[in-house]
C-alpha positions in Angstrom: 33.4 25.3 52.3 32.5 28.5 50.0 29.2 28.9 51.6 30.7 28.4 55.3 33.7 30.9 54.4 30.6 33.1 52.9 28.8 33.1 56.3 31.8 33.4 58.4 32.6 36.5 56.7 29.4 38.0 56.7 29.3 37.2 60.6 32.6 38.5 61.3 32.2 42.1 59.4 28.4 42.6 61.0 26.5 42.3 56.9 23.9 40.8 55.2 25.2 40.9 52.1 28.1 40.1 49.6 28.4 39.2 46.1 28.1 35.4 44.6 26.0 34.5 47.6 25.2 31.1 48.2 22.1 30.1 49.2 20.8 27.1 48.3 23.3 24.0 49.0 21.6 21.8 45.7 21.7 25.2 43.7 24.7 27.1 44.5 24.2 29.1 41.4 20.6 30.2 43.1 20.9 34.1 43.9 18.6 36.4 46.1 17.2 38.7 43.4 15.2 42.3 45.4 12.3 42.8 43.2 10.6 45.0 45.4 6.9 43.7 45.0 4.3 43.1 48.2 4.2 39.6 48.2 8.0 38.5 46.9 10.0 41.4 47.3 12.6 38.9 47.2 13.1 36.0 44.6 15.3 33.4 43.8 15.6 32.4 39.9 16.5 33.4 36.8 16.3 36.7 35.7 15.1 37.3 32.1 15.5 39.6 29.5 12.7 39.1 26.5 11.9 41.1 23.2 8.5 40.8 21.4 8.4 41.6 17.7 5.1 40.8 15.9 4.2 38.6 18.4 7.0 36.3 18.3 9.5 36.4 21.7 12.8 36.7 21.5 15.3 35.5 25.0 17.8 38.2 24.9 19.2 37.2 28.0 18.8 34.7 31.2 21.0 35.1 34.4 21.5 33.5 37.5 23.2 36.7 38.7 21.7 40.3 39.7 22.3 43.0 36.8 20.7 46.0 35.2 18.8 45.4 32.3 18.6 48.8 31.4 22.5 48.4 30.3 21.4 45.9 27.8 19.1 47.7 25.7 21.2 49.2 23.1 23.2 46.0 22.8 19.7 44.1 22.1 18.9 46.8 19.6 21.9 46.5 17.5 21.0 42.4 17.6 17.5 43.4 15.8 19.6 45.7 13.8 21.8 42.6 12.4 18.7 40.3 12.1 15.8 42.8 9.9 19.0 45.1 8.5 17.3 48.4 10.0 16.4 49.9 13.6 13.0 49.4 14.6 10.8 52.1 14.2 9.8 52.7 18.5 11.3 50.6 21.2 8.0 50.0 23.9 10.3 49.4 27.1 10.0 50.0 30.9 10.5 53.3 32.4 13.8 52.0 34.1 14.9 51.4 30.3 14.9 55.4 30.3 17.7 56.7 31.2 20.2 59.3 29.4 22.3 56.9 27.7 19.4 55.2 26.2 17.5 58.4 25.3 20.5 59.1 23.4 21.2 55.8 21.9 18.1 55.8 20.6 18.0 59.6 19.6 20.9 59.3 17.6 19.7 56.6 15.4 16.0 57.6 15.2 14.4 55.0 17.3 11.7 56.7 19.7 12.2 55.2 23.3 8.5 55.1 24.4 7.4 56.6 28.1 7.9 60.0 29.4 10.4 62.1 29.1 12.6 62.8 32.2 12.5 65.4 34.8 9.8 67.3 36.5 7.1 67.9 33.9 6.9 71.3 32.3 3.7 73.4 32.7 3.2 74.0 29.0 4.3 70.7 27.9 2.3 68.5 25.1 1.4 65.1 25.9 0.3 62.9 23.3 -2.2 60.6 25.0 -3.2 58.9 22.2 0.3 58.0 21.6 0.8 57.0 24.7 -2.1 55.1 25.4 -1.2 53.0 22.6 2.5 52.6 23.4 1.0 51.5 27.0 -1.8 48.6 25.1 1.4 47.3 22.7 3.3 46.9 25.4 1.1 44.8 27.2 1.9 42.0 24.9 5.6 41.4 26.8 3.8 40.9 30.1 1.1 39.1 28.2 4.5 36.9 26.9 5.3 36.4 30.7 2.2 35.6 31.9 1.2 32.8 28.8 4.8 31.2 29.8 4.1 30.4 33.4 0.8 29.4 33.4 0.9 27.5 30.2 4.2 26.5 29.2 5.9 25.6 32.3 8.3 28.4 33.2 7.0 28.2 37.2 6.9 24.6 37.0 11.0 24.1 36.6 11.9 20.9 38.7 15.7 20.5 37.3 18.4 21.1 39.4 21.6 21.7 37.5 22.2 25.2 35.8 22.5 24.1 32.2 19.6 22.0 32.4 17.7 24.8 34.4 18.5 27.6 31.4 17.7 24.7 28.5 14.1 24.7 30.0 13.3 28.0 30.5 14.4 28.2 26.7 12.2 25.6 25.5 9.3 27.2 27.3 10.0 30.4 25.8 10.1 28.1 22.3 6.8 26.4 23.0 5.5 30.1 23.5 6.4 30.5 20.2 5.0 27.7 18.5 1.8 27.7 20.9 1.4 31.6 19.0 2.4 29.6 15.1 0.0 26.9 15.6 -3.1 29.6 16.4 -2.1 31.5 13.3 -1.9 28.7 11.3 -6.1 27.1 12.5 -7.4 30.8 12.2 -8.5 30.7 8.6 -9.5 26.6 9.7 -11.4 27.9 12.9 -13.2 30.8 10.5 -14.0 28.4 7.9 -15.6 25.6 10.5 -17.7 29.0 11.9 -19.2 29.4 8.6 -20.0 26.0 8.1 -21.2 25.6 11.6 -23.3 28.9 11.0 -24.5 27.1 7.4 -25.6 24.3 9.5 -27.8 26.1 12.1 -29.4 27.8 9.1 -30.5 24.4 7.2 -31.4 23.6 10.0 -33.7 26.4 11.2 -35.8 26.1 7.7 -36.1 22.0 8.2 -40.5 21.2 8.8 -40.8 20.2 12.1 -41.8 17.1 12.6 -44.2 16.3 16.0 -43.4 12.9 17.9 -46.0 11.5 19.8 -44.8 8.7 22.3 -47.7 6.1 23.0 -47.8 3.6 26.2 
């Protein structure tokens, strides 16, 4: 009945669009998301909002619905606040994480807000490219985060239909992320000490007298 009374509407006023649409009948809770890429500038999931610090990724948030996530970022920034007792150092974000409000959020408390500074670019401005360039390679590690999750843990493989069951999921992936990172930690100093002993082994080996078979019929 909602998604007939949605369509009716929609039909009667001449639009395409109006808020809570339906459109999926299993998952109601299923919205059109415009992400504005060439091959899906339209999707239909969750939307995610992560945090990476040292290595370890954090689900801020996880909605069904559209929002801006630029809105979030001081709210996730008191959160690491309350969990380390200080403000991080630099927040590595998206451009559309740049906006006044955030610049001064972040100015206020002495967190630098990585990405360029807004406006038309003065002539005799200073860029620090290093700086940047850097900012740009630890960044990397949240897509990295996104890209691990899909193609090893699941999070494009979701089969469940309900919406609790759906968001318990996508947090468990985002948890076997985490351990996935613990466990290779943990077997680097195993992995470097099998190396050496490998390497050891070669080199025994190497000096060993040769010894010539000779196969007789």
């Amino acid at each position: 009945q909602q998604m007939y009374a949605q369509q009716k509407y929609m039909y009667d006023h001449h639009i395409h669009r109006m808020e809570h649409r339906i459109v999926n009948l299993r998952q109601p809770f299923l919205r059109p998301i415009v992400r504005g890429k060439v091959k899906a500038p339209v999707e239909f999931g969750a939307k995610l909002d992560i945090s990476v610090v040292n290595g370890m990724v954090r689900l801020e948030r996880q909605s069904f619905e559209t929002y801006n996530e630029s809105t979030l970022l001081p709210q996730e920034i008191e959160r690491y606040q309350d969990r380390y007792g200080h403000y991080p150092e630099r927040v590595l974000a998206d451009k559309i994480y740049r906006n006044r409000v955030n610049l001064a959020y972040c100015k206020e408390r002495g967190i630098r807000l990585s990405g360029p500074a807004l406006g038309r670019p003065k002539k005799d401005a200073v860029r620090d490219r290093r700086l940047e360039y850097k900012d740009n390679c630890d960044r990397v590690e949240v897509e990295r985060a996104f890209s691990l999750a899909k193609r090893r843990f699941g999070l494009t493989q979701i089969r469940t239909y309900l919406k609790e069951t759906t968001q318990s999921v996508i947090a468990l992936s985002i948890l076997a992320l985490n351990l996935g990172k613990l466990q290779a930690i943990q077997c680097t100093p195993i992995l470097f000490y099998l190396q050496v002993l490998l390497w050891k082994v070669k080199r025994a080996l190497k000096w060993l007298p040769c010894q010539k078979v000779a196969f007789v019929q």
